[in-house]
N, C-alpha and C positions, 0 to 999 in steps of 0.2 A: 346327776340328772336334773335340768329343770321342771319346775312345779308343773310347767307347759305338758310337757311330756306327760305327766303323770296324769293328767286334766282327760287328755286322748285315750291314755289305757283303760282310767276307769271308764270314760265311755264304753269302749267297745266290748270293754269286758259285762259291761251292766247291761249289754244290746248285743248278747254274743249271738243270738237267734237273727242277728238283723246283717246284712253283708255289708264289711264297710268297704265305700269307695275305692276309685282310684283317687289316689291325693301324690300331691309334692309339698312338700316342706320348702316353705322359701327360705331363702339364706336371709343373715344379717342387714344387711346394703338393703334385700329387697321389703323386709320387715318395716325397716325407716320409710323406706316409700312409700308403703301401706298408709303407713302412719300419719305419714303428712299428708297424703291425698285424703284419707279417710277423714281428720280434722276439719281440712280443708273445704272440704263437700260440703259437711253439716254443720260448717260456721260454728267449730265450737273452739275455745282456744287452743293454743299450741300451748300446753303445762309441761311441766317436767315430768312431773308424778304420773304415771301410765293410770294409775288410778283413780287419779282426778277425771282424765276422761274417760271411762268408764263412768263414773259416776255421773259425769254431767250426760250422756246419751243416754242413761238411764233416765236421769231427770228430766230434760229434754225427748224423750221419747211419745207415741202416744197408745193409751191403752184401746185394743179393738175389744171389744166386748164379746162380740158376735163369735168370736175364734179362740179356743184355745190350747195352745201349745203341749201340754200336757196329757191329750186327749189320746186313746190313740190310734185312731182315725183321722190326727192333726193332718193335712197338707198346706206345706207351704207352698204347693202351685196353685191349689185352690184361692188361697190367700191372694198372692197376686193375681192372677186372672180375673178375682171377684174384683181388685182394685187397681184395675186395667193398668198394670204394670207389664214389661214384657221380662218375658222370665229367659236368665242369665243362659250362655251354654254354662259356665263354671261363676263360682262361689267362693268367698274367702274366710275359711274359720279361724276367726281371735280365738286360740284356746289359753288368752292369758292376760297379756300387760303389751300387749302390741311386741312381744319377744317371739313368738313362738304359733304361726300361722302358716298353715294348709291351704293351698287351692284342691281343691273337688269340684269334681261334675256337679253341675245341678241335679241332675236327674243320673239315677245308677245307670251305666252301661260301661257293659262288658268291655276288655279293652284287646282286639284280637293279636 
């Protein structure tokens, strides 16, 4: 099993009270995509090490003061809306090294 995997159960297991999405797991081929688009966007190099970038979008990142994540009354629509971003229908979770990524709704809905 990859660490990836294991990254997602502890979630949901830690937020068993919270319903998790609907998600797909992208395959391989579509992970590399990710990857190089993702790079790509935020000008940061193409490394080998998946953990290099990681680090640099960390370091490269900026901290909002006014908000935070941890809270938990966090919203990340709040978030964008306050910083007139438009918010996504769906969302791509790195749960790792760019291996191992879930598309999700932005926002929960049921799926009939």
């Amino acid at each position: 099993m990859k660490t990836a995997n294991n990254g997602r159960i502890n979630f949901i297991e830690g937020n068993s009270k919270i319903p998790f999405s609907w998600h797909r797991t992208l395959n391989e081929k579509e992970c590399l995509k990710a990857y190089k688009k993702a790079t790509k966007r935020i000008k940061i190099s193409n490394k080998k090490d998946m953990l290099d970038i990681i680090q640099q979008i960390v370091d490269n990142g900026i901290y909002l003061s006014a908000y935070n994540a941890g809270d938990n009354y966090f919203s990340l629509s709040k978030v964008l809306t306050d910083l007139k971003i438009q918010q996504p229908v769906t969302v791509f979770i790195n749960w790792h090294r760019f291996d191992d990524i879930d598309q999700m709704f932005f926002r929960f809905r049921q799926i009939l």
